[in-house]
C-alpha positions in Angstrom: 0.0 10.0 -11.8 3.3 10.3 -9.5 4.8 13.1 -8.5 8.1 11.5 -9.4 10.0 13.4 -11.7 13.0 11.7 -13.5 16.4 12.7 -12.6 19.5 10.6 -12.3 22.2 9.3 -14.7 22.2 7.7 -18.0 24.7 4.9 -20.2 24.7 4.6 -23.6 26.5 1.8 -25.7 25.1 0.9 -29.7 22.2 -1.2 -28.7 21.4 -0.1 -25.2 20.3 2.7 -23.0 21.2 2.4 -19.2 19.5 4.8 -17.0 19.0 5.0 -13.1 17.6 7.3 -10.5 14.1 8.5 -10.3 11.6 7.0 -12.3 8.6 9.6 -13.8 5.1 9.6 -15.6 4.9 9.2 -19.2 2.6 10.0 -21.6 1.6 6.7 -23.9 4.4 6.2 -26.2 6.0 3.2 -28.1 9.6 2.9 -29.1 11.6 0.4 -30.8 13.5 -1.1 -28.2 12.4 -4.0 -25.5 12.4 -2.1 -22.0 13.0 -3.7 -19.1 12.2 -1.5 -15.5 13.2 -2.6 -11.7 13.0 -0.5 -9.0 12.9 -0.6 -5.1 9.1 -0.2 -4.8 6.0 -1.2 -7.3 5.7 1.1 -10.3 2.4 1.0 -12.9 2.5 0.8 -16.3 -0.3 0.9 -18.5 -0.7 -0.9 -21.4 -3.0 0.2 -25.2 -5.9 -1.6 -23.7 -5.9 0.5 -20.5 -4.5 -2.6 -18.2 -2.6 -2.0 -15.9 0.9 -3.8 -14.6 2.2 -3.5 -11.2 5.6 -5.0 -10.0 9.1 -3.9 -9.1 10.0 -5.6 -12.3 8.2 -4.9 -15.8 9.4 -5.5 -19.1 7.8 -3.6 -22.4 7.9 -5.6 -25.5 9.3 -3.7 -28.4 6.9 -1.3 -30.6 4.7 -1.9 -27.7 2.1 1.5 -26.7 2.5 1.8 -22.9 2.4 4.5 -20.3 4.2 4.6 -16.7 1.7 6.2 -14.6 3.3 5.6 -11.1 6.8 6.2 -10.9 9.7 4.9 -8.5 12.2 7.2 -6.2 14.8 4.9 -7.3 15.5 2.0 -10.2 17.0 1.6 -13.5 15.9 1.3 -16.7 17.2 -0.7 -20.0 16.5 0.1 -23.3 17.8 -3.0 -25.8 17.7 -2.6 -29.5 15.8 -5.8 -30.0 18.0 -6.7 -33.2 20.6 -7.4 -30.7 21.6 -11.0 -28.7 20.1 -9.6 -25.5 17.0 -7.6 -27.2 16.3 -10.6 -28.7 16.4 -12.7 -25.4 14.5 -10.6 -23.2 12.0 -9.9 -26.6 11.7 -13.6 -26.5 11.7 -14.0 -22.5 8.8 -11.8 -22.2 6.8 -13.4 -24.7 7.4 -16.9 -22.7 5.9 -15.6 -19.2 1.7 -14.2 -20.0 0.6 -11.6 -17.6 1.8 -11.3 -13.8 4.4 -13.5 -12.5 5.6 -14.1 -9.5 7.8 -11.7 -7.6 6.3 -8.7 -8.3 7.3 -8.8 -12.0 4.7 -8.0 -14.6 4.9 -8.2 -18.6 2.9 -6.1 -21.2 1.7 -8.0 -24.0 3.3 -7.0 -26.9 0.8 -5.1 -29.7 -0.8 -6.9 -32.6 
């Protein structure tokens, strides 16, 4: 795991969550929102199955178990209620573009 701990600021709106700074470890967790993560340097998230996704850019399908076990010093982090326009699109994006793509962007697959 990281030694990054999260810290930074956060922007809430009804059907998003903004945040940026420091990116941190998780424990595994699922939540009901399609997450979408950039940051200046690679960060790993780890999927139910124990793979692992590497990139500046990753984007968590919603109700999707995952884990960020390397963090970033800086990025930003967006939380969309996926029963929203632009939940709904990036829900839909991710499930367009199977495993790593180019860039440095990676997408978990979302759970059965």
């Amino acid at each position: 795991m990281t030694d990054t701990r999260w810290h930074g600021c956060a922007w809430m709106r009804p059907g998003v969550l903004a945040f940026t700074g420091a990116i941190g470890a998780t424990d595994t967790h699922a939540h009901h929102a399609v997450q979408i993560i950039t940051a200046t340097t690679a960060l790993t998230v780890l999927d139910a199955a124990g793979t692992a996704h590497t990139g500046r850019q990753v984007i968590v399908p919603a109700d999707t178990a995952h884990r960020i076990i390397t963090g970033a010093a800086a990025g930003t982090v967006i939380f969309l209620d996926p029963e929203t326009a632009a939940g709904a699109a990036a829900h839909h994006h991710q499930h367009g573009c199977r495993g790593p793509a180019s860039g440095g962007d990676s997408r978990l697959e979302p759970d059965p």
